[in-house]
C-alpha positions as CSV (number, residue, x, y, z in Angstrom):
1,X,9.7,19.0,23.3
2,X,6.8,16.6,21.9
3,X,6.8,16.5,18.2
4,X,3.9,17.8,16.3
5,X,1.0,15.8,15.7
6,X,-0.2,15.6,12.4
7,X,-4.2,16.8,12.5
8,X,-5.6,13.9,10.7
9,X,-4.4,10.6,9.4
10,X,-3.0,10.9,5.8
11,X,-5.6,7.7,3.9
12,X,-3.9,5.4,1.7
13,X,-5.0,2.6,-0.3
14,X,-2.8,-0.6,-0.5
15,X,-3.2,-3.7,-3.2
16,X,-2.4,-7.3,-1.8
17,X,-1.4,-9.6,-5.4
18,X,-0.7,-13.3,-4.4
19,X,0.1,-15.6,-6.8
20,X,1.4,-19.4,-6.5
21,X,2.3,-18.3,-3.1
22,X,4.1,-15.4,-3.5
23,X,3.1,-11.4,-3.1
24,X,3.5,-8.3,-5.9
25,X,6.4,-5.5,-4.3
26,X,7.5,-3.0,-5.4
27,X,11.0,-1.9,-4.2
28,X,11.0,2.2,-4.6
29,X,13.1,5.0,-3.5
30,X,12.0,6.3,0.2
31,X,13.7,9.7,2.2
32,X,14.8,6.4,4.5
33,X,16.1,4.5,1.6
34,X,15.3,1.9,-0.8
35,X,12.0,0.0,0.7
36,X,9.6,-2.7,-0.1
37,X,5.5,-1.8,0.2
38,X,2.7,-3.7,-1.4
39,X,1.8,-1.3,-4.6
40,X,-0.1,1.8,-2.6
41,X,0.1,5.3,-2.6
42,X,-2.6,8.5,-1.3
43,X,-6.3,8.2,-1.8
44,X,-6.8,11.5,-4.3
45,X,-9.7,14.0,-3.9
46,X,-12.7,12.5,-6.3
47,X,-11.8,8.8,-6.4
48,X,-13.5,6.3,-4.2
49,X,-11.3,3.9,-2.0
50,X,-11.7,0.9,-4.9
51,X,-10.4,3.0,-7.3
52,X,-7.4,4.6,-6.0
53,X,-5.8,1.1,-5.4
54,X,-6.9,0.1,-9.1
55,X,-4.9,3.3,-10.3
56,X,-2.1,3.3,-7.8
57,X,-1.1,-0.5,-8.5
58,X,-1.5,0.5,-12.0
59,X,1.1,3.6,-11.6
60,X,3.8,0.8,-9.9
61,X,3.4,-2.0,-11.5
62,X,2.0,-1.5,-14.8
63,X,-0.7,-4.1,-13.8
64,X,-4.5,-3.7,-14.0
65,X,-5.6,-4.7,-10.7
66,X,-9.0,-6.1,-10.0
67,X,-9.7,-5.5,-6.2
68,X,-11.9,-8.6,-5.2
69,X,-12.3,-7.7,-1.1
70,X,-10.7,-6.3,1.7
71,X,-7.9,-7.0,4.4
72,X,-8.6,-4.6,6.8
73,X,-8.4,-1.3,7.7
74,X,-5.2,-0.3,9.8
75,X,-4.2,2.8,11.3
76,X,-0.4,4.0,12.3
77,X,1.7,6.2,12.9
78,X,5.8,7.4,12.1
79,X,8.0,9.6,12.9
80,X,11.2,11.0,11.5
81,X,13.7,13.6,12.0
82,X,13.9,16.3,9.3
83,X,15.4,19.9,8.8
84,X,12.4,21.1,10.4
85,X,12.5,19.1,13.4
86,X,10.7,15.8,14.3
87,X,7.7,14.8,11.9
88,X,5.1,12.7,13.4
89,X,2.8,11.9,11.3
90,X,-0.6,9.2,10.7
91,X,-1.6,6.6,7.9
92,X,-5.1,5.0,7.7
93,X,-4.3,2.2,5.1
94,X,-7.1,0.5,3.4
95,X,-5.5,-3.5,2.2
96,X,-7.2,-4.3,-0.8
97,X,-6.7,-8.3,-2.3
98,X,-7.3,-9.1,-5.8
99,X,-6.0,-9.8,-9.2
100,X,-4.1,-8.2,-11.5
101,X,-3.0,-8.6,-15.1
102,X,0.4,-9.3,-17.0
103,X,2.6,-6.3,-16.7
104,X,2.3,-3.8,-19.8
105,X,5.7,-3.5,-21.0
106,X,5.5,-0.1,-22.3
107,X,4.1,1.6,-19.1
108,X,6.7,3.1,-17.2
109,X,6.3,2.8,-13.4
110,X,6.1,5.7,-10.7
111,X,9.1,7.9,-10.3
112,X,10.5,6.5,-6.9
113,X,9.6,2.5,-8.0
114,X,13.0,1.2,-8.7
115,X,10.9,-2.0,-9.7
116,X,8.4,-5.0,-8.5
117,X,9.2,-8.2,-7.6
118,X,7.7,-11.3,-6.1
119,X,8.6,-13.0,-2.5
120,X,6.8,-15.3,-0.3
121,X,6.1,-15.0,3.0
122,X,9.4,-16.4,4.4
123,X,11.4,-14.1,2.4
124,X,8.9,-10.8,3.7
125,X,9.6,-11.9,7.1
126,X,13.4,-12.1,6.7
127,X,13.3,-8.7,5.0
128,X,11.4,-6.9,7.6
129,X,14.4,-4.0,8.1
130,X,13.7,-3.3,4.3
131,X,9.9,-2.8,4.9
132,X,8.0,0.5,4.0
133,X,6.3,0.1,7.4
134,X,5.3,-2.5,9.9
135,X,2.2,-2.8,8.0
136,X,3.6,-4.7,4.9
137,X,3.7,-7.8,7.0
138,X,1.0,-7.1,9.0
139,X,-1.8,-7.1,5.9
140,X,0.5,-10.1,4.2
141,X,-0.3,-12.2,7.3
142,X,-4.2,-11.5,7.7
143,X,-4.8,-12.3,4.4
144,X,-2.7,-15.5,5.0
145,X,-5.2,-15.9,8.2
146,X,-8.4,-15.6,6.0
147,X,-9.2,-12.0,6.8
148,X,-11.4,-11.0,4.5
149,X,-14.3,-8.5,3.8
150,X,-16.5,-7.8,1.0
151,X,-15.8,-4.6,-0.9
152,X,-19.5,-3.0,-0.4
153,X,-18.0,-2.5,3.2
154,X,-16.8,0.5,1.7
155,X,-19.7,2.9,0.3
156,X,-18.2,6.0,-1.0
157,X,-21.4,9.0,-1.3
158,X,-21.6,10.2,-5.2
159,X,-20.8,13.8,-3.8
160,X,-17.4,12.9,-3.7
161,X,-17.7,12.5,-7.7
């Protein structure tokens, strides 16, 4: 039996922090386990793409983020076995880079973000089994390439205010 196909990719917004060498994670609680993702979460209905990743990396990390460009623009797909049968279901990730403040010490992070840390790109690429998805790497090492675009590649219409 072929599992259902999920009618439309699910968009999410992703923030890439690099400091001195070394990248903003968060480690949260995932049906598959503890994981590591870059702070990013759902675009929500009335909030361009720029300012979903400003408020998700706010919600895990406490941070202000300042998106200064994108990554790229990366589409997958995952699948995983639950009481209902085999879920199969699509992510368009938008990879934001930028800076983001000191943390706030009285903001408490997301309910699944068991907390952030900071690794370089040796320690994401030994950690790969720990990895929200394939794409955690994948956006850490075109950004390490150069890959870069401006942020008025993305033009969200006022209607959507």
């Amino acid at each position: 039996m072929l599992p259902h196909l999920t009618a439309r990719p699910r968009v999410t917004v992703a923030a890439l922090i690099e400091q001195d060498g070394r990248f903003l994670l968060v480690e949260e609680q995932t049906p598959d386990g503890l994981r590591l993702n870059q702070p990013a979460g759902h675009l929500e209905a009335g909030e361009s793409p720029q300012q979903g990743v400003v408020r998700e990396a706010l919600e895990e990390t406490g941070r202000v983020f300042a998106p200064l460009g994108l990554v790229g623009v990366y589409l997958s797909r995952t699948r995983r076995t639950t009481e209902h049968g085999v879920q199969d279901v699509s992510y368009l990730r938008l990879a934001f880079f930028g800076l983001a403040s000191a943390p706030d010490p009285q903001r408490a992070l997301d309910d699944g973000i068991v907390r952030t840390l900071w690794m370089d790109v040796d320690a994401l690429r030994a950690s790969t089994s720990r990895h929200r998805s394939p794409l955690v790497l994948r956006c850490v090492e075109d950004y390490l390439r150069g890959q870069r675009y401006p942020l008025d590649l993305i033009s969200t219409d006022p209607s959507v205010f």
